[in-house]
C-alpha positions in Angstrom: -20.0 2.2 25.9 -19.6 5.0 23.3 -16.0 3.7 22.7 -17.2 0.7 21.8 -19.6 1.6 19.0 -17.5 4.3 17.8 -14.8 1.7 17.1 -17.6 -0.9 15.7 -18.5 1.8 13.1 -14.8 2.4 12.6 -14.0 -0.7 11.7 -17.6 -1.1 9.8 -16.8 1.7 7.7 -13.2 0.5 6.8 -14.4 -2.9 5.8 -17.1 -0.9 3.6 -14.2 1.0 1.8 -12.2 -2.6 1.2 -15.3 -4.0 -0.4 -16.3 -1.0 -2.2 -12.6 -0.8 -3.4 -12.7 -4.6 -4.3 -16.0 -4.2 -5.9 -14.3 -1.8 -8.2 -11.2 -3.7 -8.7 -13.7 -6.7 -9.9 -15.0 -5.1 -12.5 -12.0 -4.7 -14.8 -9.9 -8.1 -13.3 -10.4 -11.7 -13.9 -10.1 -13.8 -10.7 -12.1 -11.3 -8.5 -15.6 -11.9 -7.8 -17.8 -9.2 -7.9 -18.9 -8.5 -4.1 -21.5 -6.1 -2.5 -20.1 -3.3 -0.1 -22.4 -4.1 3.4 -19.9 -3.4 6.0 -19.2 -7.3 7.2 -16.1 -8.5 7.0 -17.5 -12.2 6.2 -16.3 -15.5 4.1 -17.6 -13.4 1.0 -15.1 -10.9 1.4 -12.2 -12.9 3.0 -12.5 -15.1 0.2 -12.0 -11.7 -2.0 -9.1 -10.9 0.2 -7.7 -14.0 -0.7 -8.7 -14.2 -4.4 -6.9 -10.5 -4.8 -3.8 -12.0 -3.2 -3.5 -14.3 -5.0 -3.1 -12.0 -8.0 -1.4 -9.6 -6.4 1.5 -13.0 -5.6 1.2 -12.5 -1.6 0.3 -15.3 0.7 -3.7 -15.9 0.3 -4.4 -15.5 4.2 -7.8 -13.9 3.6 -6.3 -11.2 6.4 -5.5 -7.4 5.4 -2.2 -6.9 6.5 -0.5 -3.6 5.4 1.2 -5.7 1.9 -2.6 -6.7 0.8 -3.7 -3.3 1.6 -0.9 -1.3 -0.2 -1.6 -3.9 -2.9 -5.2 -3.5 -3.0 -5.1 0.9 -2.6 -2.4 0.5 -5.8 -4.6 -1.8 -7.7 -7.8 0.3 -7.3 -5.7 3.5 -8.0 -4.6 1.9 -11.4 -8.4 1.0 -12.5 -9.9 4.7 -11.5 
């Protein structure tokens, strides 16, 4: 059982950093709603996903593979 929530809050807290990072990203680029960090990887933030790829030019899947996430640590490095 303690595997199980320690990979829940894993993958809670990685899905907090995307949004956050997204969140921050939003604020200086057109096309990206502006989204609140909870932790939830819901249609609010796959549609973000999908809304950063589509400026990033990768295929809008609304998934984080490793292109959208480079893309996205890259982006968010450029705007800090």
């Amino acid at each position: 059982m303690p595997g199980n929530f320690s990979s829940i809050y894993d993958g809670r807290r990685n899905v907090f950093e995307l949004q956050s990072m997204l969140r921050e990203i939003s604020k200086t680029t057109d096309g990206l709603d502006l989204i609140n960090p909870d932790g939830l990887f819901q249609k609010e933030t796959a549609k973000a996903v999908r809304d950063i790829q589509k400026i990033l030019g990768l295929a809008e899947t609304g998934e984080v593979d490793l292109k959208t996430w480079n893309g996205i640590t890259q982006k968010y490095n450029s705007v800090q």
